[in-house]
C-alpha positions as CSV (number, residue, x, y, z in Angstrom):
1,X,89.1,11.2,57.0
2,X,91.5,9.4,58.9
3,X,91.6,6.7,61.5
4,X,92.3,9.1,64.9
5,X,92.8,8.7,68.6
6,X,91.5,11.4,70.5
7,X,92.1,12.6,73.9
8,X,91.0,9.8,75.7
9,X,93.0,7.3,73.7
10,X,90.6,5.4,72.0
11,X,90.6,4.8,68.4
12,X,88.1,6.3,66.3
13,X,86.9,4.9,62.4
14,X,86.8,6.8,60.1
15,X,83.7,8.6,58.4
16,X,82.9,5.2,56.6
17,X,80.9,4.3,59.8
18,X,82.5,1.0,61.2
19,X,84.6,0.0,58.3
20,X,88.5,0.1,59.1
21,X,90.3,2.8,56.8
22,X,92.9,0.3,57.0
23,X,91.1,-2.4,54.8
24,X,89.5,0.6,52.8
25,X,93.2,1.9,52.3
26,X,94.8,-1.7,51.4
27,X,91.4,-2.0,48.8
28,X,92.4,0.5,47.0
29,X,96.1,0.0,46.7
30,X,95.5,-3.5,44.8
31,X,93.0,-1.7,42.6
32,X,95.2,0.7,41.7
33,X,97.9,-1.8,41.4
34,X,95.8,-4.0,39.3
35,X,95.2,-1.0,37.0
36,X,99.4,0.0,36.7
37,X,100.6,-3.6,36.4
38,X,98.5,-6.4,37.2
39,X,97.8,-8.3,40.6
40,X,99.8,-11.6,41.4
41,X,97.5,-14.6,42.2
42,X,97.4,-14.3,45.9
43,X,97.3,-10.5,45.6
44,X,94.0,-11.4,43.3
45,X,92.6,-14.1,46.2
46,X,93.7,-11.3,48.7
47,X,91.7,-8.8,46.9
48,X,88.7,-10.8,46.5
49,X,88.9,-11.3,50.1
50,X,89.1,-7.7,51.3
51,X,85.8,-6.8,49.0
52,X,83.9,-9.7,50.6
53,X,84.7,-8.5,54.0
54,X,84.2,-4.4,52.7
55,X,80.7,-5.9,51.6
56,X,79.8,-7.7,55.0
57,X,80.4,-5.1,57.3
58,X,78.9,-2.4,55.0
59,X,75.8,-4.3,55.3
60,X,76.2,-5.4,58.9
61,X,76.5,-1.3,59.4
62,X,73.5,-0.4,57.0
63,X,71.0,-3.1,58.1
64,X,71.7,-1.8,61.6
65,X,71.2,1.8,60.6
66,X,67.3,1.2,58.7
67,X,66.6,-0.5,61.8
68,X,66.7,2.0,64.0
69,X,64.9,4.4,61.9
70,X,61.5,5.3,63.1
71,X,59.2,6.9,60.0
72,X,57.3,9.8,60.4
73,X,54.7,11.2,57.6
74,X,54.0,14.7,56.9
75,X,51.3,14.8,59.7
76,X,53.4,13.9,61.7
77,X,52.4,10.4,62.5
78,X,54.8,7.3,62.9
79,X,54.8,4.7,59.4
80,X,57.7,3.5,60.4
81,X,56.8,-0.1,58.5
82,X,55.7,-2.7,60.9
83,X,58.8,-5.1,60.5
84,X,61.4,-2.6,61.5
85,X,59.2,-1.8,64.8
86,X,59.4,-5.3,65.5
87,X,62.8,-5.6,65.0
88,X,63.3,-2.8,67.6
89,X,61.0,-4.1,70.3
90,X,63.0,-7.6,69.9
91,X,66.5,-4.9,70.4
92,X,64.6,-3.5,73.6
93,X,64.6,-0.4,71.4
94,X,60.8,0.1,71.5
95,X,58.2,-0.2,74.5
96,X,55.1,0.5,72.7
């Protein structure tokens, strides 16, 4: 899926949940280029780049997504593991 602006004008990411298709799309062109014909230096420095930045938002994005998960057993009852409440009263996200 595809960067898209909808009705409203603002810009929406695509399904890769906060990481620019842009930098996903430009990834993927050196790798491919790397495979066909080799990467220059600075395409090579560019590349490692990219991935390190792919990597930091990717886990920017996932460690924001665990903590907002609350855990419920089969009972029914909250287990969501003490640290991640924590976290989430520290966020305002919790009262209890």
């Amino acid at each position: 899926m595809s960067n898209r602006v909808n009705h409203k004008g603002v810009r929406r990411l695509a399904d890769n949940k906060g990481i620019p298709q842009e930098l996903i799309d430009r990834i993927n062109e050196l790798s491919k280029k790397k495979k066909e014909e080799g990467l220059t230096f600075e395409e090579l420095a560019e590349q490692k780049e990219l991935r390190e930045t792919y990597l930091s938002l990717f886990r920017e994005n996932f460690r924001s997504h665990i903590e907002m998960l609350q855990v419920y057993d089969k009972n029914g009852k909250e287990v969501t593991p003490e640290k991640v409440k924590k976290i989430q009263r520290e966020r305002g996200l919790r009262d209890d």
